[in-house]
Steps between C-alpha positions, in 0.01 A plus 500: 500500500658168678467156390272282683706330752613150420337301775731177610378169735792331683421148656761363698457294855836618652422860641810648526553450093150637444587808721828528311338470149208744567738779611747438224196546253315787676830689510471487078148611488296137491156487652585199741269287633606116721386192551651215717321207377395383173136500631532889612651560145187336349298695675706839383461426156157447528428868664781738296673502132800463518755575266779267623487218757864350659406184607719274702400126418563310856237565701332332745080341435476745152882540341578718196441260247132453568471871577637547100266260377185691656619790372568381146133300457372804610629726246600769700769782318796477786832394407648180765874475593558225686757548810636165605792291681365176376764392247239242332524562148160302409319750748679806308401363178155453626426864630629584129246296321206665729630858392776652732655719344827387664681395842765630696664297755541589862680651605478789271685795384190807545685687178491186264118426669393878432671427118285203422213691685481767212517274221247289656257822536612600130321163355212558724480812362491399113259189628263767658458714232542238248088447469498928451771481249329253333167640489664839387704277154105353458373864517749652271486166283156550455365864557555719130744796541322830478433606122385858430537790261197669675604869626344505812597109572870605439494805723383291777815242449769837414318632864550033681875586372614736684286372798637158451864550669366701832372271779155710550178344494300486172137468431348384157188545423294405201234297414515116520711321193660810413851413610571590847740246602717499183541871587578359832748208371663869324552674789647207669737381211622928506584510864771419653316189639475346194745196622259407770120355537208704325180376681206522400162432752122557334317669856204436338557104460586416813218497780564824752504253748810320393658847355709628753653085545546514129702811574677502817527143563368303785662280788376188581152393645399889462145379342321181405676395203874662565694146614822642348632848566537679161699767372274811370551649157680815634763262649589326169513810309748665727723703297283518198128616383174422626187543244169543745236456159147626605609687789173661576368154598756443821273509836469818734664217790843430242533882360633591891755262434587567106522839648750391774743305259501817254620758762751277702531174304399309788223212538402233702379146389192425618509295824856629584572748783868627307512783228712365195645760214472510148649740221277496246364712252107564486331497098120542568193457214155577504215532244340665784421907540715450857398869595114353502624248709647734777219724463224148579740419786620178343810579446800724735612808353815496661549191358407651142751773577759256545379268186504837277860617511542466135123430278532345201122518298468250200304573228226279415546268155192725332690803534837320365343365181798564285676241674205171432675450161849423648330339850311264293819385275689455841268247615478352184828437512539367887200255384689355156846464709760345264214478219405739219268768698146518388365839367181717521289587184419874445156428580633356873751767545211751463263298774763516737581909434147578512451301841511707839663186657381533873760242638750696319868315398392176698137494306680541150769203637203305521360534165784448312597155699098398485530634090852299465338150652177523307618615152529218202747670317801749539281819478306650764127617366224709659293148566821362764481844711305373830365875553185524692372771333362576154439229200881353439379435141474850405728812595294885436629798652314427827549190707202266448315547806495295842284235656323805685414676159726751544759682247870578583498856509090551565405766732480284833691509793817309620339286749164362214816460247666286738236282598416435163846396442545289790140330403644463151812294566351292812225390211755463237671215738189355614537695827791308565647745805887384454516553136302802483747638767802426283353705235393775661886508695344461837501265772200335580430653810521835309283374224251349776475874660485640180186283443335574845512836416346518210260202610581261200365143557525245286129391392444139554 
């Protein structure tokens, strides 16, 4: 699948160079668009992204110094070479100090001008996907590689292995905090796109509204609040991953166009009237029965078929017990960093196995930071375990019971065991929404659903 074309603004006043220049680049691929005044040039900016802008600094009313300095203050991602006759050296070292890249004097030879054209685009390149680089070093900095000696948690990675180097779409699904997008961050670091951006984009964070911007990008002025044209998270990952988490919660109006991109790698930005192309590689998630979703209309099934190439299903952390003991010492020892690791008692160690831990990995995360910050000394005990349910003080052979009277592992159903928990933790923190939500693994839209649901309030 092509590159997206690199898109290139030349601003000169004399028309016969401008013609001369635009065929010269057109004839090596560039997207070309002109401008004979620094005003018109202003203007350009304003509507397009451009990668590269050749700027010529004599102009009459608006010349290509003040046309630099507009696009400098207003941050915008295109590279400047400056094109001039003016042998003022002040003026050259000027354009410098706003952030040309560099100047070439007129006239020019188009072979040394295409030369410094490339190397220009090259440091645009690293600039632009700088911020994704550096959010992927955070992400790997701080998320925990995947620990497991669980059977059926190791099947599913031997099965993300030899998925990992093909380019077909994956879906994950699991419940929340179970690890969806370190199996993700593995498929991605096993492909052959490991050397480019991994992306990753929460659906269910971002208001459906501003989803398909968030995505495909948006030109300038296309709604209220877009005064800058921005490039869409499909653009910046070009040549590497994109992780979609929560899938299921995209809008029927964006799933047209997620299905669009996935069969011909083409999108629009909202607001612009041009299709761009992106190679990119499509990891989905969802905690979400997707199939219930197609069959309730609220989600496409084509789009499902193209999602489901490859399905990846994670186990929950209650049917992965064997693998608390060497979670918990793993966090223990991300939380001590260069100090002496704190440990758990036997008594603690036995709370945590006989938990059913419904925000899975990220739930038992929690626990042990909360335990590690509230402990006085360097052991762990039963009494520093911030579990909702049961009596921390004592550990029998059945959980304690929760703040809706009922036992882990009673006779009642799924749903009255649930509500009982959510109740349980929401009074534990004082019905403190944020908080609770971090326990539980959720976000707090998911953990105000959850309540409406069940039709917890919090008695005043």
């Amino acid at each position: 699948m092509g590159k997206i074309p690199v898109s290139v603004l030349a601003v000169d006043d004399e028309e016969t160079i401008l013609e001369t220049l635009t065929h010269a680049l057109r004839l090596q691929g560039y997207y070309v668009e002109t401008a004979a005044d620094g005003l018109a040039a202003i203007q350009m900016l304003q509507a397009f992204p451009f990668d590269l802008v050749l700027l010529d600094i004599r102009m009459p009313q608006v010349d290509g110094v003040d046309v630099l300095r507009f696009a400098k203050a207003q941050n915008l991602d295109a590279e400047v070479i400056m094109l001039t006759v003016i042998q003022d050296v002040n003026t050259v070292v000027e354009c410098m100090k706003l952030g040309a890249y560099f100047y070439v004097p007129k006239p020019y030879v188009i072979s040394d001008l295409l030369t410094l054209m490339d190397r220009a685009l090259e440091r645009r390149q690293m600039r632009v996907r700088g911020k994704a680089y550096r959010t992927e070093l955070e992400r790997r900095a701080h998320s925990s590689k995947i620990i497991s000696r669980n059977e059926s948690f190791l099947r599913v990675l031997e099965l993300a292995s030899r998925a990992a180097p093909a380019d077909s779409a994956v879906l994950i699904q699991g419940e929340s905090g179970t690890g969806k997008e370190l199996v993700a961050d593995f498929l991605h670091k096993n492909s052959l796109r490991n050397g480019e951006p991994f992306i990753a984009v929460n659906c269910s964070s971002i208001p459906p509204t501003l989803l398909e911007s968030e995505l495909f990008g948006h030109e300038k002025g296309a709604f209220t609040d877009a005064t800058n044209a921005k490039q869409g998270l499909v653009e910046i990952a070009n040549g590497g991953t994109l992780f979609l988490d929560e899938i299921a919660d995209t809008s029927l109006e964006v799933q047209p166009k997620l299905l669009r991109f996935l069969q011909t790698g083409e999108f629009r930005p909202v607001g612009g009237n041009k299709n761009l192309k992106s190679d990119v590689r499509i990891i989905s998630a969802t905690n979400t029965d997707l199939r219930r979703e197609v069959a309730a209309k609220r989600f496409r099934e084509d789009l499902l078929f193209r999602i489901n190439v490859i399905m990846l299903q994670l186990p929950s952390l209650r049917e992965r017990k064997d693998d608390i003991p060497l979670l918990a010492e793993h966090f223990l020892k991300i939380r001590a960093g260069n100090k002496e690791p704190k440990r758990l008692d036997e008594r603690a160690l036995e709370w945590l196995m006989k938990y059913d831990w419904p925000g899975n990995v990220r739930e038992l995360e929690n626990v042990i930071e909360r335990a590690t910050v509230l402990s006085q000394g360097s052991l762990i005990c039963v009494d520093d375990l911030a579990l909702p349910l049961g009596q921390r003080s004592r550990v029998d052979s059945s959980i304690g019971t929760s703040a809706g009277g009922i036992r882990a592992g009673s006779a009642v159903s799924l749903s009255e065991m649930q509500r009982a928990h959510l109740e349980g933790v929401l009074k534990s923190v004082e019905w403190n929404r944020k908080l609770a939500a971090k326990i539980l693994g959720i976000s707090v839209s998911t953990l105000y659903a959850k309540m409406r649901a069940h039709s917890l309030k919090e008695l005043k």
